[in-house]
C-alpha positions in Angstrom: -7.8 -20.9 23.3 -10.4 -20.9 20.4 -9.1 -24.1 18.0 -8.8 -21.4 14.9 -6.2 -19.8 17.2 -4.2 -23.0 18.1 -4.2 -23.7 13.6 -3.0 -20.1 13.3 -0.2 -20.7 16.3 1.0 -23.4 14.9 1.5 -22.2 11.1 3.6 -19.3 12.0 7.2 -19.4 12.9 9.3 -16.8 14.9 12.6 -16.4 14.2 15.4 -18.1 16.8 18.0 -15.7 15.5 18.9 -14.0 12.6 22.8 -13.1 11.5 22.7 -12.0 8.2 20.6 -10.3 5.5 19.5 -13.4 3.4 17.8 -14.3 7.3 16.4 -11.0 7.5 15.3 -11.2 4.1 13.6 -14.5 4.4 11.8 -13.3 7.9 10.5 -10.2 6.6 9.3 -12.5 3.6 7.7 -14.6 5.7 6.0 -12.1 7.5 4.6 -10.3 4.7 3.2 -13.8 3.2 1.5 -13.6 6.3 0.0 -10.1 6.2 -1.2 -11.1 2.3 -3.0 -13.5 3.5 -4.8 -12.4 6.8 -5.6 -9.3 4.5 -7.5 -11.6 2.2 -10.0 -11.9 5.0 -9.9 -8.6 6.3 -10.3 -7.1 2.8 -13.6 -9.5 2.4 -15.0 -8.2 5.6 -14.6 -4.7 4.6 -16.2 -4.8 1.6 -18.9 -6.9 2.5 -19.3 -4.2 5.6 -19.2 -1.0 4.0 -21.8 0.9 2.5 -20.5 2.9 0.1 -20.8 1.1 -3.4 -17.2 2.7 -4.7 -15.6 1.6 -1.7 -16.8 -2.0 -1.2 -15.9 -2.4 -4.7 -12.6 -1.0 -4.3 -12.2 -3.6 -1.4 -13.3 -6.9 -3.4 -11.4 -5.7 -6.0 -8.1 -5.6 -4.1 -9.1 -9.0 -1.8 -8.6 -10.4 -5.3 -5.6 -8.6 -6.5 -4.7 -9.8 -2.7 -4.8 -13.5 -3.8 -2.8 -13.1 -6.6 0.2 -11.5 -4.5 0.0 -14.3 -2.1 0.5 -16.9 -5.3 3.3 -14.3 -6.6 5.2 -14.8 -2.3 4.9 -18.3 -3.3 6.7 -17.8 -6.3 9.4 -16.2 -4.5 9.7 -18.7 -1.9 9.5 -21.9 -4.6 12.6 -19.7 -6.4 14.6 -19.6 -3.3 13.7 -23.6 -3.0 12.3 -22.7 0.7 8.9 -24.0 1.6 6.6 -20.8 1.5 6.0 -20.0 5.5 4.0 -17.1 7.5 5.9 -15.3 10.6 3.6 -13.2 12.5 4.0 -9.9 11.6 3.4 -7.5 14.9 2.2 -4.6 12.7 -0.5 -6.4 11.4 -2.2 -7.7 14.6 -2.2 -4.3 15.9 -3.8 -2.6 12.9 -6.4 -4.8 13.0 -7.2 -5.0 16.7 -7.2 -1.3 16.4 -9.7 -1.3 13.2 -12.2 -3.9 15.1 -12.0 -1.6 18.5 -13.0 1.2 15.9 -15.8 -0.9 14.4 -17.2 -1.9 17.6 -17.4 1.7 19.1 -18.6 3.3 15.3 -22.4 3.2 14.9 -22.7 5.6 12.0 -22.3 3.5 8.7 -20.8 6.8 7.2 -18.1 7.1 9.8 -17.2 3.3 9.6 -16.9 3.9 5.9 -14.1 6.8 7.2 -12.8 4.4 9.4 -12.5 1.6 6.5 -10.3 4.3 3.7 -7.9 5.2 7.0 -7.5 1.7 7.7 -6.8 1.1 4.0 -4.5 3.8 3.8 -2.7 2.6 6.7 -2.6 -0.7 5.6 -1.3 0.2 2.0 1.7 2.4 3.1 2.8 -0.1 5.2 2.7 -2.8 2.6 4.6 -0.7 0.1 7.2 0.3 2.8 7.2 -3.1 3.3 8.0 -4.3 -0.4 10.2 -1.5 -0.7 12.4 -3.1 1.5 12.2 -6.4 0.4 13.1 -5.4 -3.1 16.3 -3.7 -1.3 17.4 -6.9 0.2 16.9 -8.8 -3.1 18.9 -6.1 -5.1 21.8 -6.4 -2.7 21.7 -10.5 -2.2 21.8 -10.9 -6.6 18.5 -12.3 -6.3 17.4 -12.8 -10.1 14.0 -11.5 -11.7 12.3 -14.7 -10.4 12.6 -13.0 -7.0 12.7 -9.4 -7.7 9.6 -9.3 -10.4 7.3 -10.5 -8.3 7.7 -8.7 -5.2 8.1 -5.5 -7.8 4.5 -6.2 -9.2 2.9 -6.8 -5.6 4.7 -3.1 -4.9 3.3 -1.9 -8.0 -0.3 -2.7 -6.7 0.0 -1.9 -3.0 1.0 2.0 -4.9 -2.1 1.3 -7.4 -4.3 0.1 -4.2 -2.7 3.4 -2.4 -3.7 6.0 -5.1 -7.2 4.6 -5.1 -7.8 5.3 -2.0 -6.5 8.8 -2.1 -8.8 9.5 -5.3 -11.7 7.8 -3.6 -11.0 10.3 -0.3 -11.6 13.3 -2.8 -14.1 12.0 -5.2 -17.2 13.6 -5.6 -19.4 10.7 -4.1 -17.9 11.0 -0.9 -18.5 15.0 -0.6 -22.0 14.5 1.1 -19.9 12.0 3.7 -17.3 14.2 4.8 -19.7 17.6 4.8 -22.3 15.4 6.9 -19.2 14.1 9.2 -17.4 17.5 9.7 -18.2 19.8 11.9 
């Protein structure tokens, strides 16, 4: 076991058991602190990696919006009066094994760049889904704005970060890509 792996083990916590919706609640915050901040990572990688100006843009941009949205979980967890903690977050590890099997087997810089707006896609619907729910749970525990605002702006950005995508998918600069790519 590589030593980065033991640090990472050891700063995630898995839930014993969970019997009622402020558990659930505080789990599936947990887990998405997590995500937030493994994406910071993944989000510098991508747009260091991929050649398309737009997109590698698009990428630093949202590492950085990124940052701020893990400061805005710890908000939320300092309003609760809980110590801000990561759970590992299942969805996550599998989207990004799957994105660095992709990576390995891509050679074409153009279809990598494919495989980077998928993954972000991907990534983006889940985190929204994912806020979605969380503002749910706060709405029926009485949370107050120092819970719900934050986790509504992160949702507001993952929707921002989403429609970005989608635009950059169609855009003009990306023609040439998808007529070279298509049969």
């Amino acid at each position: 076991m590589r030593l980065a792996d033991a640090v990472f083990r050891m700063a995630t916590t898995s839930p014993d058991r969970i019997a009622d919706l402020e558990e659930l609640f505080h789990h599936k915050l947990a887990q998405q602190y997590h995500i937030e901040q493994e994406l910071v990572g993944t989000l510098d990688e991508m747009a260091i990696d991929a050649t398309n100006d737009r997109m590698s843009t698009g990428f630093a941009d949202h590492r950085d919006e990124t940052r701020t949205q893990v400061e805005r979980l710890e908000d939320v967890f300092a309003a609760l009066d809980r110590p801000a903690e990561r759970r590992e977050a299942p969805i996550l590890d599998a989207l990004e094994t799957e994105r660095q099997t992709m990576e390995e087997a891509i050679e074409d810089d153009d279809l990598r760049n494919m495989l980077y707006l998928n993954a972000g896609m991907m990534t983006e619907r889940i985190e929204m889904t994912a806020y979605e729910g969380l503002s749910t749970m706060a709405n029926q525990l009485d949370y107050g704005d120092e819970v719900r605002n934050p986790l509504e702006s992160n949702y507001d950005e993952e929707k921002s970060a989403y429609r970005e995508l989608e635009t950059m998918a169609t855009a003009k600069d990306m023609k040439s890509l998808w007529d070279r790519l298509t049969p």
